[in-house]
VEXDREN-2710 file (C-alpha; in Angstrom, 1 decimal):
% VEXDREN-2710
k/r/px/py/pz
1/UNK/0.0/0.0/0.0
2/UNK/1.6/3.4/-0.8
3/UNK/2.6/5.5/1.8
4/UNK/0.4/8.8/2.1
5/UNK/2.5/12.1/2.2
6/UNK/2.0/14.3/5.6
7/UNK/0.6/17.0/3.6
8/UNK/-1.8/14.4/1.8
9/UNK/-2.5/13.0/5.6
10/UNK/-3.6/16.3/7.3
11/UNK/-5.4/17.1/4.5
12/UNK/-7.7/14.2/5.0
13/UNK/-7.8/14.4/9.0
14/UNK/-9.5/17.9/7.9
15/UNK/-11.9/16.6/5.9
16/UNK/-13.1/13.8/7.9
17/UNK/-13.9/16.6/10.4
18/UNK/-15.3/18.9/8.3
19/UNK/-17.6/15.5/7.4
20/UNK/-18.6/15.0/10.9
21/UNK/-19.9/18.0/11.0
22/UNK/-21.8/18.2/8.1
23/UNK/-22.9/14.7/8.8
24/UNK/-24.0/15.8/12.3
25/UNK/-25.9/19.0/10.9
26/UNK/-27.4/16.5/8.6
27/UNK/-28.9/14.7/11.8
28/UNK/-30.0/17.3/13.6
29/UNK/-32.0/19.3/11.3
30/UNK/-33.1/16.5/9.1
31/UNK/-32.4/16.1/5.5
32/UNK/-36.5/17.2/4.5
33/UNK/-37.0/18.9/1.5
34/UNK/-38.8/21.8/2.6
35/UNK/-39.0/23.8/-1.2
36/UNK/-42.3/24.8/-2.5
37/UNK/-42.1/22.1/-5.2
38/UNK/-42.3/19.2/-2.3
39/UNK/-45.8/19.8/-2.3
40/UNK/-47.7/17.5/-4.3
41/UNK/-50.0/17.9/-7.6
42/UNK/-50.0/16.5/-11.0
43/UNK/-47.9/18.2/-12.2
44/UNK/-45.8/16.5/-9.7
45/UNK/-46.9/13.3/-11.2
46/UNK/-46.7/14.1/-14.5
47/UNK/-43.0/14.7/-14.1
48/UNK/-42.3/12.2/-12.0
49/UNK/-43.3/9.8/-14.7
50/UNK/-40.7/11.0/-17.2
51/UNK/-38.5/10.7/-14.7
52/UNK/-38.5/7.4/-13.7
53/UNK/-39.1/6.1/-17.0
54/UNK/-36.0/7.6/-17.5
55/UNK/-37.7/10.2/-20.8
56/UNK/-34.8/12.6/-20.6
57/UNK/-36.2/13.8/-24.0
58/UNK/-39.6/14.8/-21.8
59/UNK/-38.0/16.0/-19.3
60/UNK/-36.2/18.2/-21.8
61/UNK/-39.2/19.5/-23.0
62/UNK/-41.2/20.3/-20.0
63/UNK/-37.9/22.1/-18.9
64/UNK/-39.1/24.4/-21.2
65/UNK/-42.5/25.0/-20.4
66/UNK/-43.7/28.3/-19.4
67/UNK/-44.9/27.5/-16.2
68/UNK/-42.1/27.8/-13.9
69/UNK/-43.1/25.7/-11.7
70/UNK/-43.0/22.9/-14.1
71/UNK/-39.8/23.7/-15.2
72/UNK/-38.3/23.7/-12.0
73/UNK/-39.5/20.4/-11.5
74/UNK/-38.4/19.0/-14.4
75/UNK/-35.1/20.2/-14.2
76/UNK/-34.8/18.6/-10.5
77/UNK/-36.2/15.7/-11.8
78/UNK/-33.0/15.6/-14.2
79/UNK/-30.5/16.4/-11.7
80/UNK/-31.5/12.8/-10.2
81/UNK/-31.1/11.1/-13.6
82/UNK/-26.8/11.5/-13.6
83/UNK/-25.0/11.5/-15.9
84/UNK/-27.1/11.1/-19.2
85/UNK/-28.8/14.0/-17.9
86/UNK/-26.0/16.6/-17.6
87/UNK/-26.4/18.4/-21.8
88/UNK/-30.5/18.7/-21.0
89/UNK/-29.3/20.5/-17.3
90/UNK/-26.5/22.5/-19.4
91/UNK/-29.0/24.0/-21.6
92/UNK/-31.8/24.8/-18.4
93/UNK/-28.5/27.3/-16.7
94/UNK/-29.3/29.4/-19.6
95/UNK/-33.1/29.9/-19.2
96/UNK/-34.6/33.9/-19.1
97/UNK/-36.2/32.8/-15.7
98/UNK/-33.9/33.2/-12.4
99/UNK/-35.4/30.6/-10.4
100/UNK/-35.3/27.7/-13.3
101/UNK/-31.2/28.8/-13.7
102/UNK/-31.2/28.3/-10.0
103/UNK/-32.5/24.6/-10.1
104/UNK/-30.0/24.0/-12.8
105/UNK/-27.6/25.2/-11.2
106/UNK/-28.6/22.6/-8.2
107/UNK/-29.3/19.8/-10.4
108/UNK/-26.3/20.5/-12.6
109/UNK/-23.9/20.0/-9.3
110/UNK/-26.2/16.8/-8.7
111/UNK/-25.2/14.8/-12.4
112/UNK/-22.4/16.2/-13.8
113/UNK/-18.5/15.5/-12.8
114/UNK/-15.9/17.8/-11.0
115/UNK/-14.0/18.0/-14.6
116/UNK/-17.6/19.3/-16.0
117/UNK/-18.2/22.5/-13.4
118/UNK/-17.0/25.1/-15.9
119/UNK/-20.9/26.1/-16.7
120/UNK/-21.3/26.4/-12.9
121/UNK/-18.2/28.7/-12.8
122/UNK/-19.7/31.0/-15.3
123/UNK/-22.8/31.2/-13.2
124/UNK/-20.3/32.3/-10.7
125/UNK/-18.5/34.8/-12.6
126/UNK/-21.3/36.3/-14.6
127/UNK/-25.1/35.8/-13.7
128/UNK/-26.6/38.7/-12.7
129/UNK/-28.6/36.9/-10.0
130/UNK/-27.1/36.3/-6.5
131/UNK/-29.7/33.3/-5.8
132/UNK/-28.1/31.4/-8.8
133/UNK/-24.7/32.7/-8.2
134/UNK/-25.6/31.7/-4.9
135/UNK/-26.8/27.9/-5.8
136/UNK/-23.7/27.6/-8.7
137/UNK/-21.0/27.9/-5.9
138/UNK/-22.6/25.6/-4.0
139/UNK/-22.9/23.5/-6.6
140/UNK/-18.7/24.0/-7.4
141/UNK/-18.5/22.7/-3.8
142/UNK/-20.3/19.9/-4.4
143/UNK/-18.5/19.0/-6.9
144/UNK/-15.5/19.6/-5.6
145/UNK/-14.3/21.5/-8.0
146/UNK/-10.6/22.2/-7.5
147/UNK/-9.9/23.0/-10.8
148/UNK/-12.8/26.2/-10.6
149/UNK/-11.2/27.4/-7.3
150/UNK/-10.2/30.9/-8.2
151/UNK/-14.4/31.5/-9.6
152/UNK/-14.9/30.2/-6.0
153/UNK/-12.4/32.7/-4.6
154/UNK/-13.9/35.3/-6.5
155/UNK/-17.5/34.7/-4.7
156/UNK/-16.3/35.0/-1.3
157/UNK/-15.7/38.7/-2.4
158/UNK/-19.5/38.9/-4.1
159/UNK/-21.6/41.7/-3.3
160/UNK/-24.3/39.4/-2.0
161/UNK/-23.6/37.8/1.3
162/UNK/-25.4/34.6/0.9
163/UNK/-22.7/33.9/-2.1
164/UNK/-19.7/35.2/0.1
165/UNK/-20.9/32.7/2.6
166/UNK/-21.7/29.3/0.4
167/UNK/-18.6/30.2/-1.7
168/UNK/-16.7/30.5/1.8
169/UNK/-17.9/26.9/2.5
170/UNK/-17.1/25.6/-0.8
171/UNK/-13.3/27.1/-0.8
172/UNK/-13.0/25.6/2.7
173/UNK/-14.4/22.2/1.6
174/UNK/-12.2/21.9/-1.0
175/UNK/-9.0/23.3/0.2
176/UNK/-9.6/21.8/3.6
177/UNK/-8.8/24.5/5.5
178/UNK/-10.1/27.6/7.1
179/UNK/-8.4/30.7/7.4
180/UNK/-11.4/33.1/9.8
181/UNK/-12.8/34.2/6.9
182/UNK/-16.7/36.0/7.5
183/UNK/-19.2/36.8/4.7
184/UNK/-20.1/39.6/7.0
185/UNK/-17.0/40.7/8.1
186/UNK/-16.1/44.3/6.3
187/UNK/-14.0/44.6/3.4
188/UNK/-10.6/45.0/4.5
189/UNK/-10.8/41.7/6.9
190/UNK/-12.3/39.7/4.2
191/UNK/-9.6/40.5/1.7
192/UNK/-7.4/39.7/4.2
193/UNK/-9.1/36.1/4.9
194/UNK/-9.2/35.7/0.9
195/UNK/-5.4/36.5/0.7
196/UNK/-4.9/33.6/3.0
197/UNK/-6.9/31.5/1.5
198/UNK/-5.2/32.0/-2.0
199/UNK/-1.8/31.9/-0.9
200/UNK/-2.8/28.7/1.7
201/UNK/-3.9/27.6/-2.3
202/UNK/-1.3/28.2/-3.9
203/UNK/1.2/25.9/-1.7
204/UNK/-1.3/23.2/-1.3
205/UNK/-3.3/22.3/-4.6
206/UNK/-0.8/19.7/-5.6
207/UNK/-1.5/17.6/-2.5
208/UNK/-5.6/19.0/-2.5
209/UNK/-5.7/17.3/-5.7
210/UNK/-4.3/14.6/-5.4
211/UNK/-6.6/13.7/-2.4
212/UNK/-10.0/14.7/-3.6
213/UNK/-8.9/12.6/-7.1
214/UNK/-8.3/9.2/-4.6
215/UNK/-12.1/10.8/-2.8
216/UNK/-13.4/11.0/-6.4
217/UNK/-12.3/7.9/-8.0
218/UNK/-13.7/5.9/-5.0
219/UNK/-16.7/7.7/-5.4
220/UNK/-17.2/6.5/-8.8
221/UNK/-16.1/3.2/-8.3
222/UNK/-19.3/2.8/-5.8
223/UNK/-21.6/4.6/-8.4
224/UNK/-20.1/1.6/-11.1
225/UNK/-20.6/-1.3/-8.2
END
């Protein structure tokens, strides 16, 4: 068995922790969906259908429908499809209507792979709503999407504070470590935290990378099992 590095080692120490906690967060408030689309109708079961008959092409197409609701469903419905699903997603993070880009953005993170977060990263970079910047990052941390770090970066100095704070969770996630950084902190001190955090980057990704590509691969390896 090959002999783990010291860097390699503490970064994993931190992420069992920072598991523990999430699992323990997890437990304590439940894992309900609370949204407005848990409540049932037929639309509900309309989608549902396509979805568990697998009808990505349905799915597609109700995506689209002018009903938002709908189309919020049906693009959740996708995110719990995988992989197959991830061009029909793609195509929902460009829709006019904020609150569908914001359930791609979520169901995106869901299918696709770490090496696919670039559309998420534009979300990031560029959408001119903070809910879906707000869902995209998240999503980047879900993915754990080294390789999209310095989009997540970037957030933590959003104007918004609910994308400061999940892009402050998604750095810290991925680079496994925290650096008392604050969405609400002012200015100066958050630079400062971001500074940190860059520079704490910089000297790390090799051995960040290296671990969450041994996290990944085992994660896929169960998905294939």
């Amino acid at each position: 068995m090959r002999k783990l590095s010291p860097r390699l080692r503490v970064f994993i120490g931190v992420a069992v922790v920072l598991a523990l906690i999430v699992v323990g967060r997890f437990l304590f408030f439940g894992g309900q969906d609370t949204s407005a689309d848990s409540a049932r109708g037929p639309e509900h079961a309309r989608i549902e259908q396509l979805r568990q008959a697998k009808d990505l092409a349905g799915l597609g197409t109700q995506a689209a429908h002018t009903n938002e609701r709908v189309a919020r469903l049906a693009v959740g419905a996708m995110g719990r499809l995988g992989a197959e699903a991830v061009p029909k997603i793609e195509r929902a993070l460009e829709d006019k209507r904020p609150r569908v880009r914001e359930r791609a953005a979520t169901a995106y993170a869901q299918a696709a792979r770490h090496d696919q977060a670039a559309p998420l990263a534009k979300l990031v970079r560029e959408d001119a709503s903070p809910n879906v910047r707000a869902a995209a990052v998240a999503g980047l941390g879900r993915l754990c999407a080294f390789d999209e770090m310095e989009s997540i970066l970037a957030a933590m100095d959003d104007p918004d504070v609910a994308v400061r704070r999940r892009a402050s969770k998604a750095a810290t996630r991925i680079a496994c470590v925290i650096v008392g950084y604050q969405a609400d902190d002012p200015v100066a001190k958050r630079h400062a935290a971001i500074r940190r955090m860059r520079a704490h980057w910089a000297k790390e990704r090799g051995s960040a990378r290296q671990y969450w590509m041994m996290i990944l691969k085992n994660r896929e390896a169960k998905k294939t099992n």
